[in-house]
MARDO-173335 format. One record per atom (N, C-alpha, C, O, CB): x, y, z. Coordinates in pm, whole numbers, plus 50000, padded with zeros to 5 digits. Glycine has a CB too. Example, Ala and Ser with C-alpha at 12.3 -4.5 7.8 and 13.67 -1.06 7.14 Angstrom:
513194943150780/512304955050780/513204967050780/514244966850846/511314955350905/512854977550708/513674989450714/512905000350787/513415011450804/514084994050572/
END
This chain:
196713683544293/197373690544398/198313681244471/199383686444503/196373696544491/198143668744504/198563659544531/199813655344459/200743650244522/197673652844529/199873657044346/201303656944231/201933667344285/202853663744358/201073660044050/201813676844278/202103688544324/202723692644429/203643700844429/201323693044328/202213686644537/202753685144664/204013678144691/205073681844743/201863679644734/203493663344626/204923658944592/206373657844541/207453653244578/204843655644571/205703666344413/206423671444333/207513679344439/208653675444465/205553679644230/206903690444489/207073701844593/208343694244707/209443699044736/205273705744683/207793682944748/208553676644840/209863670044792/210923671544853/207723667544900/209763663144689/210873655644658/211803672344581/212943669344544/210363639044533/211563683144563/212713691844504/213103700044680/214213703844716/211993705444339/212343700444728/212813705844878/213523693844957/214383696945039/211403711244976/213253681444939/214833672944995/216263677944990/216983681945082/215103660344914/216453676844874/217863682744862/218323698144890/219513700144918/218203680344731/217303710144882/217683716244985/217893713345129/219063714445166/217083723244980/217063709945215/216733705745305/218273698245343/218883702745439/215413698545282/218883686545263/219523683245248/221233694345238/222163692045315/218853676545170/221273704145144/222363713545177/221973721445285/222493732545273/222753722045067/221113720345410/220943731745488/222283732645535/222783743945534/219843731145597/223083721645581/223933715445682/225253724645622/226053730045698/224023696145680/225363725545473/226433734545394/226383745645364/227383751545321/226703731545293/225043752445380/224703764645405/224863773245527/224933785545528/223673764245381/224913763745648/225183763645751/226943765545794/227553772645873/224503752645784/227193758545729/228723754645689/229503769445638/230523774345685/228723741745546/228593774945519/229083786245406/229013800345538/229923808345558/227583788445225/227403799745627/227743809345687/228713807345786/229063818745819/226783814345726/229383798345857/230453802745957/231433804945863/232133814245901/230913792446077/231763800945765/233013807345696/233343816845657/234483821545661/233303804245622/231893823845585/231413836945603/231543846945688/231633858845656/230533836345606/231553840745841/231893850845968/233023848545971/233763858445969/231293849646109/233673834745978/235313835746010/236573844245909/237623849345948/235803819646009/235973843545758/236643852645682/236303867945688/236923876545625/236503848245558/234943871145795/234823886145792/235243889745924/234883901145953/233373891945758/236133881746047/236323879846128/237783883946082/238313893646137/235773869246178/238473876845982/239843876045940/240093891845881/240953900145912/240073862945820/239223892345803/239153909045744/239703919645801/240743925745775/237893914445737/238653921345902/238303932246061/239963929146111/240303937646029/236593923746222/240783926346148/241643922046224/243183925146144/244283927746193/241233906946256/242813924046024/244233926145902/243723941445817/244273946745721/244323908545746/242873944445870/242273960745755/243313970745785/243673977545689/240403970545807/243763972645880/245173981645826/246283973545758/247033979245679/245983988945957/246373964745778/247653956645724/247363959745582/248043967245512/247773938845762/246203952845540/245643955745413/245063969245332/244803970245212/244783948445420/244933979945447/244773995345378/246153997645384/246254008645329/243784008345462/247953991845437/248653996545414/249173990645287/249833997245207/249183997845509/248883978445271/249013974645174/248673978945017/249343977344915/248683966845208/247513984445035/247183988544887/247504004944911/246854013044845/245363984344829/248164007844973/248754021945000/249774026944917/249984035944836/249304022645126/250514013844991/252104008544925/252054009444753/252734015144668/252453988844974/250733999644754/250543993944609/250174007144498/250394006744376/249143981644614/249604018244571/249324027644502/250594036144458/250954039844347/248374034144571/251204038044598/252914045944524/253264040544454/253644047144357/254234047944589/253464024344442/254614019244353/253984023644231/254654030444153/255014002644358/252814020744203/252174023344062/252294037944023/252394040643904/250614019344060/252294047944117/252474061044107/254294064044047/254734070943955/252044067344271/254894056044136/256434057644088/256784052043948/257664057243880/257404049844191/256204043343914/255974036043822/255794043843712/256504045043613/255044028243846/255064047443733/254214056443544/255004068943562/255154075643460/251814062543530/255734075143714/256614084243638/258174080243626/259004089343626/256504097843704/258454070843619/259774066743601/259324067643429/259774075843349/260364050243687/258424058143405/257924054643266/257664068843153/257944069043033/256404046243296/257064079943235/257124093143209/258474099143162/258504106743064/256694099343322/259544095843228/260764097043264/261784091443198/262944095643192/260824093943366/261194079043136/262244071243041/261434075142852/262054074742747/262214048643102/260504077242863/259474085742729/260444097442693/260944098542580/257614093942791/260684105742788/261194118542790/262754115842744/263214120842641/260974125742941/263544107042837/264454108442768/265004100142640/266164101042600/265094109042846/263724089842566/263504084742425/263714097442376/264694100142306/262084077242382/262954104542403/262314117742296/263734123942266/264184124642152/261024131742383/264524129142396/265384138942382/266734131342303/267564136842230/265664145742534/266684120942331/267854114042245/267544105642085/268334101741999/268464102142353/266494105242090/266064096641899/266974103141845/267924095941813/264344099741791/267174120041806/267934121541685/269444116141724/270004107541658/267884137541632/270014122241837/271814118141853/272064100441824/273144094741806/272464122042059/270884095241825/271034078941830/270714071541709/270964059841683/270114072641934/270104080641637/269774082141519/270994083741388/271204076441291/268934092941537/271544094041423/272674102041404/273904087741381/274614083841288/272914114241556/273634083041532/274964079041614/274704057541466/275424050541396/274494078241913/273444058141504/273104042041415/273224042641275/273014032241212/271484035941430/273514052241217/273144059141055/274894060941013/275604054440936/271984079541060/275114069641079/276604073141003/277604066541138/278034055141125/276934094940966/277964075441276/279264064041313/279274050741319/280254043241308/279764065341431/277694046841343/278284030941385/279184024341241/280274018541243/276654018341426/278254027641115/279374020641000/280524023441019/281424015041033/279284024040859/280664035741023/282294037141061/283154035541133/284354034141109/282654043641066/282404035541260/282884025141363/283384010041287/284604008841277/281524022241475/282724001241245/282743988841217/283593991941093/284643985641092/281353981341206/283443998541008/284634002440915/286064002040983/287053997240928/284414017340861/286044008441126/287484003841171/288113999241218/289343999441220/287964006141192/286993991241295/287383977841311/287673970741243/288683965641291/286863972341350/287423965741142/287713958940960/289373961940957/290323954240952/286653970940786/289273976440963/290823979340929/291443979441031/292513974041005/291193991440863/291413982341138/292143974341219/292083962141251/292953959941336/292153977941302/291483952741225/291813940541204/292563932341139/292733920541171/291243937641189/293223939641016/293583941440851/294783943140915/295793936040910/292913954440731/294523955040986/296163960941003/297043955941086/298273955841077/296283973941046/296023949941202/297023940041317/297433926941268/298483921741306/296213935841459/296513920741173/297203909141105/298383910141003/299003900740951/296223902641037/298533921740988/299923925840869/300893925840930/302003921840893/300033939840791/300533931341051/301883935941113/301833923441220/303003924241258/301933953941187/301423915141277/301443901841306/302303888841233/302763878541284/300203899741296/302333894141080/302713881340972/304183886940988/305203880941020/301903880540779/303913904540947/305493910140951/306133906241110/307163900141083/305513929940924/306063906541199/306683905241306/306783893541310/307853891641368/306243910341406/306053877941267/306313867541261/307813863841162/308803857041190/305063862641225/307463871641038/308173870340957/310063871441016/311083864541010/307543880340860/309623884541070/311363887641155/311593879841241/312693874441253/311683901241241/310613877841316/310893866441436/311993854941380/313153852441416/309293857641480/311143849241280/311533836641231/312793836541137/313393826141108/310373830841161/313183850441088/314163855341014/314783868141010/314843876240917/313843853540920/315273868841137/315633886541074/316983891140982/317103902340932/315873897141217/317673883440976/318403888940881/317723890840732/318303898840659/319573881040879/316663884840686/316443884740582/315123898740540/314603903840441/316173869840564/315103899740679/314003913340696/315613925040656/315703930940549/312943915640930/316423925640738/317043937040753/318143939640630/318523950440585/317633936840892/318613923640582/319023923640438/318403918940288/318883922340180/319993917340448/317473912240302/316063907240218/317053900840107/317953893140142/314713921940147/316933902940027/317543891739919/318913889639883/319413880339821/317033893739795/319553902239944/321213899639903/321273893639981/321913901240054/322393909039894/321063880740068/321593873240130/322213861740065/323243855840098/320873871040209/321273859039952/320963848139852/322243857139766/322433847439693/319023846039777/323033865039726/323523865539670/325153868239724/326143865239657/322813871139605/325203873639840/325943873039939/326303890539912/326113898639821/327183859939932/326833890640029/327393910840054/328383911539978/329303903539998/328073918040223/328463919839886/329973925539814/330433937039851/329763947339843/329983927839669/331383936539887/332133944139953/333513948539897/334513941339906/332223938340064/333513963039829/334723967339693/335543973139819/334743981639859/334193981939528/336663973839907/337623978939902/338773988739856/339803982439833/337653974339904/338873999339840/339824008539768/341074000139795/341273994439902/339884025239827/342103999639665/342933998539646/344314004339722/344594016239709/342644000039556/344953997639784/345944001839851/345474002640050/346354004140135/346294017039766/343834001140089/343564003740231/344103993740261/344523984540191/342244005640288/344103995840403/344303986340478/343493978040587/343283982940698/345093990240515/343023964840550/342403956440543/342833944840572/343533938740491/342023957240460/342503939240698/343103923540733/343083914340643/343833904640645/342433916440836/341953917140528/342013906840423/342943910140295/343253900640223/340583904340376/343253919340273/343843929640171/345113922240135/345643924140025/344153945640233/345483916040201/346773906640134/346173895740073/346883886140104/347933900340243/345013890639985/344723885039877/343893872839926/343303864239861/345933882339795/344053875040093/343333858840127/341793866140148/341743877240200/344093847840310/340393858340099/339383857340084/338843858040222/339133848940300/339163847840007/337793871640273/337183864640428/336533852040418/336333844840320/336023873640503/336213850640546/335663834340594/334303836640491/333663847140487/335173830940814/333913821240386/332713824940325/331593818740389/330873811740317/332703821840188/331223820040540/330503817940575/329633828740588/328423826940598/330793812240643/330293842940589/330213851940614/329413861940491/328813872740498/331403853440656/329793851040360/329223856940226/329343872440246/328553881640269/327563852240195/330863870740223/330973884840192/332243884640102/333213879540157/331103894640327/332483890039951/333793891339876/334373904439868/333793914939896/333643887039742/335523903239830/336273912339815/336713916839650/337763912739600/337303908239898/335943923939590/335893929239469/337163936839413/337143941839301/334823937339472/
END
């Protein structure tokens, strides 16, 4: 009994020992049920709040379901056949603004050869009827800068 007792004594020290934090646990205990009492509307408005939003919530979510539903096929529709064709014309118009980009470069950089293309290289011939009258027509040749003869 004597073991026993002891036994008994040395495991009740260290309670004995946390009384002081037990002591401790209950004022904190009152001061946080102290804190409670004092903020309980703040905090019943709070989870008030918290309840609409969640309420607004699942029907917005209701709300965006609904209009998945009502639009799958037009989007369906819209991802299946126009979009290729969409992007089909973009392709070609891309095609087509660079053609006409090279061509407008092309004149830029040359237009007589746009508006006369290769008879330039061979020069303008120019037949005259016999007998008109023509500043050049008395036998002298125009200026051949002008690449133009008189046939």
């Amino acid at each position: 009994m004597m073991k026993s007792l002891k036994a008994d004594a040395v495991s009740i020290g260290p309670v004995i020992g946390r009384a002081d934090s037990v002591a401790g646990v209950h004022q904190l205990t009152g001061h946080l049920d102290g804190l409670v009492q004092e903020n309980r509307e703040d905090s019943r408005a709070s989870l008030r709040n918290f309840r609409q939003a969640t309420v607004s919530a699942d029907k917005l979510m209701d709300q965006l379901n609904g209009i998945v539903a009502e639009n799958r096929r037009p989007i369906r529709q819209f991802t299946e056949g126009s979009l290729p064709d969409l992007s089909a014309l973009i392709i070609d118009t891309r095609t087509a603004v660079g053609k006409a980009t090279t061509i407008l470069d092309s004149i830029e950089r040359n237009p007589t050869n746009f508006i006369f293309g290769n008879m330039m290289e061979q020069g303008i011939q120019l037949k005259w009827p016999v007998g008109s009258f023509c500043r050049h027509d008395h036998g002298v040749p125009p200026p051949s800068h002008l690449g133009l003869r008189i046939g």
